[in-house]
C-alpha positions as CSV (number, residue, x, y, z in Angstrom):
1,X,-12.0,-29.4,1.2
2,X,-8.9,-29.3,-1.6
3,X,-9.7,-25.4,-1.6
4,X,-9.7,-24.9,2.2
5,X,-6.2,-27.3,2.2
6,X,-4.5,-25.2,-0.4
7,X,-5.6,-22.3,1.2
8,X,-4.0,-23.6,4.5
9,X,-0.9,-24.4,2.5
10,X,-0.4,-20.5,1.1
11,X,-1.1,-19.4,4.6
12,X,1.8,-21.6,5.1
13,X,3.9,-20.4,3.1
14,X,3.4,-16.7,3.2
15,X,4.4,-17.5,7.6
16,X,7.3,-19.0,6.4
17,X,8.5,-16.6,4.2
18,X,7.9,-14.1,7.0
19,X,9.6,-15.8,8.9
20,X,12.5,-16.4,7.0
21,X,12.6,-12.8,6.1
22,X,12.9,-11.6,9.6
23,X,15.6,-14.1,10.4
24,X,17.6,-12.7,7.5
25,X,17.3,-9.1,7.9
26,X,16.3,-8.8,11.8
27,X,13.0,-7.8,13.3
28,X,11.5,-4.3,12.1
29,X,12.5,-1.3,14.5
30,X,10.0,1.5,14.9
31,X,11.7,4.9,15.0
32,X,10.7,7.6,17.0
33,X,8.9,10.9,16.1
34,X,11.4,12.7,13.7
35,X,12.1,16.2,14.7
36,X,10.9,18.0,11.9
37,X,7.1,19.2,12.5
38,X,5.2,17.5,9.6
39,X,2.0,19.6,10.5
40,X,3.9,22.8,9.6
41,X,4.8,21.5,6.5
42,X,3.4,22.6,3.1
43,X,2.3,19.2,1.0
44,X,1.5,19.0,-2.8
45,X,0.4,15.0,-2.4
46,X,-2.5,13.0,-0.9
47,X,-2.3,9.7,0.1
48,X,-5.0,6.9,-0.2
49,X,-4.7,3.5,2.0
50,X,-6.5,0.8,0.2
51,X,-6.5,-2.3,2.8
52,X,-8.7,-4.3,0.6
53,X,-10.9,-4.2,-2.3
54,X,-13.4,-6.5,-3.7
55,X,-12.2,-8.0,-7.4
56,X,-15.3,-7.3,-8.5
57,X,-15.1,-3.2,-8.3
58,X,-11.3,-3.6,-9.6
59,X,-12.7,-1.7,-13.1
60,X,-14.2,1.2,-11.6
61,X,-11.9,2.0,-8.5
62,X,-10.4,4.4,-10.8
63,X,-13.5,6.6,-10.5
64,X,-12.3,8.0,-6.8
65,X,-9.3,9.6,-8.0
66,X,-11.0,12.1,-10.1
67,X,-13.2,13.2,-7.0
68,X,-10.3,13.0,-4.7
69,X,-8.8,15.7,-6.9
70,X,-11.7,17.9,-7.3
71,X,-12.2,18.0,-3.3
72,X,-8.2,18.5,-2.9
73,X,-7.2,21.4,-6.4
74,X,-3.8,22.0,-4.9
75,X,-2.6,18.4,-4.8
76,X,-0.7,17.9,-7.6
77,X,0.2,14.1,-6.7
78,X,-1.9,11.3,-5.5
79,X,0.3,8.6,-3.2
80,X,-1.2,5.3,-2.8
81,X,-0.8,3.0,-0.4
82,X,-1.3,-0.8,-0.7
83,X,-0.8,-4.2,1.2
84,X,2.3,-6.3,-0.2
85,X,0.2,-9.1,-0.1
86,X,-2.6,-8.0,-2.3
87,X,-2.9,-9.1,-6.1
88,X,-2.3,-6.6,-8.8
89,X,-5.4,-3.5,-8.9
90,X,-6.3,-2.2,-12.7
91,X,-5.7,1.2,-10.4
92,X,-2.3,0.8,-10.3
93,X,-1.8,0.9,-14.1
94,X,-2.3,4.5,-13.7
95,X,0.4,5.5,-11.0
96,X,4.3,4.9,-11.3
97,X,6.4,3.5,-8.6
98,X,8.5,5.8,-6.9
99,X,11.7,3.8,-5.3
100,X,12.1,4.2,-1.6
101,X,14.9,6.8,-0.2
102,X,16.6,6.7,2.9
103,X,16.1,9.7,5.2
């Protein structure tokens, strides 16, 4: 019962911060296609979404990178994509953050 309460508590909090975040800044605007055609574009980077992942196979998510090179040899950089609200991955000891850039 204390577990599900605190849990309900976070939950909570994480709605009000949302909240509170889009009352400061305004309500995110999706932009339309940009004009440039992406498709015809040459790339040098692959991107990997990671929506969740078990704690318990923290230690050895490493072991997909390797592969994901191997099956992609002209990539040179690997872009990886994570939810905001998850806890720090062992995985991301091994990439640097690149700030964002308009444009």
């Amino acid at each position: 019962e204390r577990a599900k309460n605190e849990n309900d508590e976070l939950q909570r909090l994480i709605q009000d911060a949302q909240e509170d975040a889009v009352a400061e800044i305004g309500d995110f605007e999706e932009e339309g296609e940009p004009a440039v055609d992406l498709e015809a574009l040459e790339s040098n980077a692959f991107c990997i979404t990671l929506f969740c992942l078990d704690p318990q196979f923290d230690c050895q998510v490493h072991k997909l990178l390797e592969p994901a090179f191997e099956l992609l040899p002209d990539k040179e950089y690997c872009l990886m994509s994570v939810p905001h609200t998850a806890r720090r991955m062992s995985l991301l000891s091994l990439f640097l953050p690149v700030r964002h850039r308009l444009g």
